[in-house]
N, C-alpha and C positions, 0 to 999 in steps of 0.2 A: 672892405669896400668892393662893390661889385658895381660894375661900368658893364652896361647894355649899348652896343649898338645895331641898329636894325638899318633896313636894306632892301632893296628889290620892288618898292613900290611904285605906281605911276598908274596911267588913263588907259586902257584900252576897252576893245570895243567886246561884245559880246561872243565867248566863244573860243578867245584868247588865254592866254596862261600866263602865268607870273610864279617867281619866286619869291618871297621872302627870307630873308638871313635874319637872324638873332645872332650877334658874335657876344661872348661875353669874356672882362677881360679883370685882372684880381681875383676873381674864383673859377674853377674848374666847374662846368655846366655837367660832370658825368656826375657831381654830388645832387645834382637836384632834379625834381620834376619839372616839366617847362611846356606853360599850355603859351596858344596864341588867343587870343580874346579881339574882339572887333567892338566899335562901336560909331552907328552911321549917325548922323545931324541928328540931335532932337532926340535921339534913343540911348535907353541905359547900354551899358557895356556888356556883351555874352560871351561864353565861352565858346570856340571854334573847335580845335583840337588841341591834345596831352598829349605827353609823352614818359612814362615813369624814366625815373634817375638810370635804369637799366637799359633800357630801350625796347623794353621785351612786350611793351601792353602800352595800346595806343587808344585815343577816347577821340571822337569825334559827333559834333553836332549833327544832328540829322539830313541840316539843312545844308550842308557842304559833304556828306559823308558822300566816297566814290568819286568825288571830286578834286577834294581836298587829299595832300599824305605830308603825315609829319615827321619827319625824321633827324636826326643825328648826325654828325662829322664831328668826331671825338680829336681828333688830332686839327680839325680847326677851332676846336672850341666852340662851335656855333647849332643851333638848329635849326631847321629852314620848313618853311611852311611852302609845298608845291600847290599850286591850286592850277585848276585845267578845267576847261569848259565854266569860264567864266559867266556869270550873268548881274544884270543893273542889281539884284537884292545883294550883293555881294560887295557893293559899294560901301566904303569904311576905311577910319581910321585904324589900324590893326598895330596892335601889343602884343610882345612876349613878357611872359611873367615866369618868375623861379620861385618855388617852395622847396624847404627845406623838409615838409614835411612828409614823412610815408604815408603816402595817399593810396586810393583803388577807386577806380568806378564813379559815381556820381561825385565825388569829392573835391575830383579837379573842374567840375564848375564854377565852382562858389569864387569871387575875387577874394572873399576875406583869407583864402588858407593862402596864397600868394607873399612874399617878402619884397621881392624886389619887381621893379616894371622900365620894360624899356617905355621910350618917347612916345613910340609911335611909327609909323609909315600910313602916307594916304594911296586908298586904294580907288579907282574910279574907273565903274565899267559901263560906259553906254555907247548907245549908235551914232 
């Protein structure tokens, strides 16, 4: 059993940062890939950024890349999604998802290669 909890969400205004945490708890996060995925009112769900099981190779959306950084804390079990220079299109419910599978490259898009899914955190940035 793998138990996701997430973290770090809330309203702020344009321009602001925020963290995200994924802690995960019954499995070791260093066994799996782990993207963040967002999804605002009314729209499907996309992929944000990856991160492989190593930490060595990082995937990011276009549309948060330079913004967004995904990284690790292996001895917390958790991975955290930093985002900085926030804007209103960035507004969204945000998931961490785990696969087990060895991915590369466009692969960690897709929801369907994904096992497990946290909750959720709401993310809300306007003036």
């Amino acid at each position: 059993q793998v138990r996701l909890v997430q973290s770090g969400g809330g309203s702020v205004q344009p321009g602001d940062s925020l963290r995200l945490s994924c802690t995960a708890s019954g499995r070791m996060l260093s066994n799996y890939g782990v993207a963040w995925f967002r999804q605002a009112p009314g729209k499907e769900r996309l992929f944000v950024a990856g991160i492989s099981r190593n930490s060595l190779y990082t995937y990011y959306t276009d549309a948060v890349k330079g913004r967004f950084t995904i990284s690790r804390d292996k001895d917390k079990n958790t991975v955290y999604l930093q985002m900085n220079n926030l804007k209103p299109e960035d507004t969204a419910i945000y998931y961490c998802a785990l696969t087990i599978r060895f991915m590369g490259g466009r692969d960690y898009d897709s929801e369907k290669n994904y096992d497990h899914w946290g909750l959720g955190t709401r993310v809300t940035v306007s003036s």
